[in-house]
C-alpha positions as CSV (number, residue, x, y, z in Angstrom):
1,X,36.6,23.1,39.2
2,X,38.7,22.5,42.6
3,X,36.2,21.0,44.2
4,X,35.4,17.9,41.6
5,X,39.3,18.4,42.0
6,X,39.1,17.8,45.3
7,X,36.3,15.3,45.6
8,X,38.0,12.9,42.5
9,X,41.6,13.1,44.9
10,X,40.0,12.1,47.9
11,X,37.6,9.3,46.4
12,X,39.9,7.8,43.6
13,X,42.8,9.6,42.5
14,X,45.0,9.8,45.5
15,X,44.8,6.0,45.7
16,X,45.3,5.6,41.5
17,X,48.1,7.9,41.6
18,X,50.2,6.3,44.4
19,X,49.5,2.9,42.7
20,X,50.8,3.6,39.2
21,X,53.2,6.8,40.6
22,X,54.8,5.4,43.9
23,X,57.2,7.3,45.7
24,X,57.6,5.0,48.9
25,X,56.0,2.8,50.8
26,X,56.1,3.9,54.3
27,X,55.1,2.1,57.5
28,X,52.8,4.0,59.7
29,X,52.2,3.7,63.5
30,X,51.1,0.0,64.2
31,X,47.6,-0.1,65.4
32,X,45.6,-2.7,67.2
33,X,45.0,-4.3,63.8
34,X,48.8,-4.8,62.8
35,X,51.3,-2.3,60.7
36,X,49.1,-0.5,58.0
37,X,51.1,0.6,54.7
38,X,50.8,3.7,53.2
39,X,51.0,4.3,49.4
40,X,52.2,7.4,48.3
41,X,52.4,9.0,44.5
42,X,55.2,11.4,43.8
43,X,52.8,13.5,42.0
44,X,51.4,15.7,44.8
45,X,48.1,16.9,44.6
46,X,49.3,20.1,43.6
47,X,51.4,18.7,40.6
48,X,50.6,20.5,37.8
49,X,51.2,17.5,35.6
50,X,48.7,15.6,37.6
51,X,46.6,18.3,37.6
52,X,45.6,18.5,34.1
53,X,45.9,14.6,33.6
54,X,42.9,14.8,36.5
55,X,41.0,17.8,35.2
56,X,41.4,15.8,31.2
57,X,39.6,12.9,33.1
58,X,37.1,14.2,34.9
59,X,35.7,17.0,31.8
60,X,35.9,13.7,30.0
61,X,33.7,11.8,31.8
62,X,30.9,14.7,32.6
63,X,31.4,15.4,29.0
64,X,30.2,11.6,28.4
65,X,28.1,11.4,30.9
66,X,25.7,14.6,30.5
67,X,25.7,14.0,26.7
68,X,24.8,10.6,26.6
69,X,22.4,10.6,30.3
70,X,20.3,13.8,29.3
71,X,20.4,13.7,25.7
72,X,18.3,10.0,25.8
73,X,16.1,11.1,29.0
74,X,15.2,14.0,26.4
75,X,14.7,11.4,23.4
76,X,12.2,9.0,25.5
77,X,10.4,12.0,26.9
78,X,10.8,14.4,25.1
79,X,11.8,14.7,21.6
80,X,8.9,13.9,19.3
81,X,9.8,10.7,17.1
82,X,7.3,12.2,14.2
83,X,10.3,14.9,13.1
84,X,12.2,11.7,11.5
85,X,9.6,11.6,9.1
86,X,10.8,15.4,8.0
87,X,12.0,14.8,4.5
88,X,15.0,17.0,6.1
89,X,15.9,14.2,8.6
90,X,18.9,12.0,7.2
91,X,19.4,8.7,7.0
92,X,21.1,7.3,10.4
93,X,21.1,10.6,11.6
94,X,21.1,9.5,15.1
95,X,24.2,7.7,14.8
96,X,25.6,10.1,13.3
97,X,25.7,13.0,15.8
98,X,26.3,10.5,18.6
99,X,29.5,9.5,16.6
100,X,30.5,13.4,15.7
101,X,29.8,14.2,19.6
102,X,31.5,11.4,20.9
103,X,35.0,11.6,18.5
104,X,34.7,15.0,19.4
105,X,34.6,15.3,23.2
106,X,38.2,14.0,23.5
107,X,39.5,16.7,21.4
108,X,37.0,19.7,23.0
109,X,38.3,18.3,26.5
110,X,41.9,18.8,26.3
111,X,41.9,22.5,24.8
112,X,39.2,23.2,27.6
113,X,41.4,21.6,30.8
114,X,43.8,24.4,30.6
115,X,41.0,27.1,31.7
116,X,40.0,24.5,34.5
117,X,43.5,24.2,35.5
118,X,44.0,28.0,35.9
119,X,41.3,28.1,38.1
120,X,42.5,25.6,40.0
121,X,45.9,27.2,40.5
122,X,44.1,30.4,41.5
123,X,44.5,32.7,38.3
124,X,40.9,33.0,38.4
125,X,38.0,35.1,40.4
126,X,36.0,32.1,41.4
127,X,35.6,31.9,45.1
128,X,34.1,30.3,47.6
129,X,33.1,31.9,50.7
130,X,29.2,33.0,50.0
131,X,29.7,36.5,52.0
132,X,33.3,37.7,50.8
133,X,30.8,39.6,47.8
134,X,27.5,38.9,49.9
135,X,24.0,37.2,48.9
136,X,22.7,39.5,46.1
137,X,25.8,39.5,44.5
138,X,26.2,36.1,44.3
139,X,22.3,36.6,42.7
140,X,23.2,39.5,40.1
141,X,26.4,37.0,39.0
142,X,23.8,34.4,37.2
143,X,22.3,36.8,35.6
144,X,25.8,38.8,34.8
145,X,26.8,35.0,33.6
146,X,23.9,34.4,31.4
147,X,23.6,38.4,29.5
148,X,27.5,37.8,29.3
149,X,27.6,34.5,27.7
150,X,25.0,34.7,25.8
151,X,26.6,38.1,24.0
152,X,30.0,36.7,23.0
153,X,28.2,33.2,21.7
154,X,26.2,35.3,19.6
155,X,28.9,37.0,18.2
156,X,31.4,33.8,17.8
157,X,28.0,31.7,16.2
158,X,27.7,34.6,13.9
159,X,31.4,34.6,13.0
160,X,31.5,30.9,12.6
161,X,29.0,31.3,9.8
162,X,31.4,33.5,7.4
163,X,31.8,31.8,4.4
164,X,35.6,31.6,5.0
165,X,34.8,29.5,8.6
166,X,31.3,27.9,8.0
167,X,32.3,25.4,5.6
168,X,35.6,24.3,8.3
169,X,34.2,24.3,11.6
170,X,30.3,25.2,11.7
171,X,29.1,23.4,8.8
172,X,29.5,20.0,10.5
173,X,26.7,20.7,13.0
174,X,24.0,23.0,10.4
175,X,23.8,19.1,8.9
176,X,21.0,18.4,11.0
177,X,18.4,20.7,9.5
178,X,15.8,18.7,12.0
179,X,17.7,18.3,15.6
180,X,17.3,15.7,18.1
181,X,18.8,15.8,22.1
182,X,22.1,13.8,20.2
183,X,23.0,17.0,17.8
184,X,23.0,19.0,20.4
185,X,26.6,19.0,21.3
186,X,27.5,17.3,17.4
187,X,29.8,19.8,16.5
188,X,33.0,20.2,15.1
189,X,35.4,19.6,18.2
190,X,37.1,23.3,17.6
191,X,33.6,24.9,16.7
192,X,32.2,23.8,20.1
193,X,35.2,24.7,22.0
194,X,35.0,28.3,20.4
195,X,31.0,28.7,22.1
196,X,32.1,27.4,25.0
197,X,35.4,30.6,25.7
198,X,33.0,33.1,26.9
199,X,32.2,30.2,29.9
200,X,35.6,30.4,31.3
201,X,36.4,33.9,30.1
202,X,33.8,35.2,32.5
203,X,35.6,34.0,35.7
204,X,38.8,35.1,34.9
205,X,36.9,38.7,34.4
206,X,33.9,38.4,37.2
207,X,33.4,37.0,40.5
208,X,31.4,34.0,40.9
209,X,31.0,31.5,43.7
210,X,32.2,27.9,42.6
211,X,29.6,26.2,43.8
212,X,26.8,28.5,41.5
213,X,30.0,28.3,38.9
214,X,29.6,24.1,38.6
215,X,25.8,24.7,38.8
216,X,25.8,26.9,35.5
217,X,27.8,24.9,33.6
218,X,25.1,22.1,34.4
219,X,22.7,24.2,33.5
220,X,24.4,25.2,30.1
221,X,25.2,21.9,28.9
222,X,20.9,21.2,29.9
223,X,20.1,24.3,27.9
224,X,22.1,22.9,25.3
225,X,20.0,19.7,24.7
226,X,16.8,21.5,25.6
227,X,17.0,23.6,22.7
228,X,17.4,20.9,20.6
229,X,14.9,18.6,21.5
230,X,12.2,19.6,19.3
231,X,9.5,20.6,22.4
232,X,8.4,24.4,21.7
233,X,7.4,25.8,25.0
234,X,8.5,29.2,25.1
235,X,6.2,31.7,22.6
236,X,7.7,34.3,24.1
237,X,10.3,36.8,22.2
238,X,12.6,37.3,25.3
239,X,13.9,33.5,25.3
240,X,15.4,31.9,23.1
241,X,14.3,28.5,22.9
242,X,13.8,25.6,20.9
243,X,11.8,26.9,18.1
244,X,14.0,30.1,17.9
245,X,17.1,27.4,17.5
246,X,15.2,25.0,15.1
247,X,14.4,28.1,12.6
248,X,18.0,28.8,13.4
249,X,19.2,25.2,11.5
250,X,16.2,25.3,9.3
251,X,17.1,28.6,7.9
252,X,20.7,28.9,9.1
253,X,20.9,32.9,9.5
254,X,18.5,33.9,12.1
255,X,18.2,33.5,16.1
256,X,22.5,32.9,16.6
257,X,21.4,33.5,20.5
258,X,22.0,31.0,23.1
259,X,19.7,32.1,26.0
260,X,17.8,35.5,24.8
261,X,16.9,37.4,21.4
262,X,18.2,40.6,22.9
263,X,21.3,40.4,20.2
264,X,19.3,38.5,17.2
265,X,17.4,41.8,17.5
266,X,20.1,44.5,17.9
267,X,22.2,42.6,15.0
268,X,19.2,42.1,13.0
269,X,19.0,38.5,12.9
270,X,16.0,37.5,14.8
271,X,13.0,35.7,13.3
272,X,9.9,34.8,15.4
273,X,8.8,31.4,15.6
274,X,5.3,30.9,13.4
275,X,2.2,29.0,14.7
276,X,3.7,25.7,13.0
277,X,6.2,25.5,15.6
278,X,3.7,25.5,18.3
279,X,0.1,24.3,16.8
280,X,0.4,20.3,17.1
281,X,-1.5,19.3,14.2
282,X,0.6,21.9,11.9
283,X,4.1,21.0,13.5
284,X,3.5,17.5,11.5
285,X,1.7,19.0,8.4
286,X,3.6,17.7,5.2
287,X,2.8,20.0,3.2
288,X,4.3,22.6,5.8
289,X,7.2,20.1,6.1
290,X,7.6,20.0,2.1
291,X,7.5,24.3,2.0
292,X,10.3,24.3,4.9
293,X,12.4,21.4,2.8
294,X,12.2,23.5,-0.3
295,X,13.2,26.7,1.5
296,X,15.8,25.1,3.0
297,X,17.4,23.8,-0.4
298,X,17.0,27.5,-1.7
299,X,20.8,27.9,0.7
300,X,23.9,26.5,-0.8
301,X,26.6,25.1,1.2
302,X,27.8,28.0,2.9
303,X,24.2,28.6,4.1
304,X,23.8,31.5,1.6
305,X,20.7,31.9,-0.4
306,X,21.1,30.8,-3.6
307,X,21.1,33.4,-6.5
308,X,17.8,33.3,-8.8
């Protein structure tokens, strides 16, 4: 995270900072073009204070900007406007996720900037010289990332559906039984902080370069709107992908995974996709659409099936 550090002092905060935190105002050398003043913050770059005031912004504003950018390139392109004909698919529901997302990020951002500002102080094993570990380790990392990652979110996803948690902090995102791009970070503020630990607990564990470091959490925050969009690619059972996570929210105990089934299948939670995820004309059938809506009010509230 040092180097949007970095790039945000250079480009706008060093000048922000010195204009609403002066120290002095110094006269410099006079040049050809007449004595230039220089503006100068007490709050160093190093300042902790103005560290995590920085970091708040800028997780803020890529929290605001990936949501809303990606999430509506995937509703022109991608999502299929037929699912809001689901009988599942609530009134306003749109609205309603961009509203729980949006409340949300301020809250998910400040309980996230003190991992970023660790690493920017140096607590953690990010680095940034490509051949202090070499080339292929800096390949094996990704993959260390993503088998990592995608082992703790399964457990926390399948913690946050005990009975005692669900109805606090994961219940708020299972209300969109048919997801668009907009649910796909429309969770409890605390629910989708929890997911996101193992992110920042792996580079306090593991070395990884900075630069692939920013360029997986791109990537997860993608992955996260991808696999809500509706558009069933992957038939496969290695990946989990869209159709995995929409029988996830239809059914609410099966495919917790993030990236892979690998855990789904070792904790006995995985359930393939059928051929009306993937055959167009039965994706939209309504009597399919009526069977799933039934099945889906055979849960209570807790996501429990409801005793005959």
């Amino acid at each position: 995270m040092d180097i949007a550090l970095d790039f945000a002092d250079e480009y706008i905060f060093d000048d922000l900072y010195a204009r609403f935190f002066p120290l002095v105002q110094a006269n410099s050398l006079s040049g050809t073009n007449g004595t230039q003043i220089l503006h100068v913050s007490y709050l160093s770059r190093d300042n902790i204070y103005r560290q995590f005031i920085s970091l708040f912004i800028i997780t803020m504003f890529f929290a605001y900007f990936f949501y809303f950018f990606f999430s509506t390139l995937s509703y022109i392109f991608v999502f299929d406007k037929e699912l809001m004909k689901h009988p599942k698919f609530l009134k306003n529901q749109i609205a309603k996720e961009i509203k729980l997302s949006a409340f949300g990020f301020p809250i998910t951002s400040i309980v996230t900037v003190p991992w970023f500002l660790g690493e920017v102080r140096g607590y953690s094993a990010l680095y940034d010289d490509i051949n202090q570990y070499g080339l292929l380790y800096a390949v094996v990392s990704i993959f260390g990332f993503l088998f990592f990652t995608d082992m703790c979110i399964y457990w926390i996803h399948r913690w946050l559906h005990h009975p005692l948690i669900y109805k606090h902090l994961h219940k708020a995102h299972h209300r969109w039984i048919i997801p668009t791009p907009f649910s796909s970070h429309a969770f409890h503020p605390l629910d989708g902080y929890l997911q996101s630990v193992p992110y920042h607990i792996f580079v306090y564990l593991f070395p990884l370069h900075k630069f692939l470091y920013i360029s997986l959490f791109i990537f997860v925050n993608l992955w996260t709107i991808m696999i809500h969009d509706g558009e069933f690619l992957s038939t496969g059972t290695f990946v989990n992908g869209a159709a995995h996570h929409v029988l996830h929210h239809l059914y609410f105990n099966y495919n917790y995974g993030q990236y892979f089934t690998i855990w789904d299948k070792i904790g006995g939670s995985y359930r393939k996709p059928g051929v009306e995820q993937f055959d167009i004309k039965k994706k939209k059938d309504q009597n399919i659409w009526e069977k799933q809506a039934t099945e889906v009010d055979s849960f209570d509230e807790n996501g429990k099936e409801k005793k005959a």
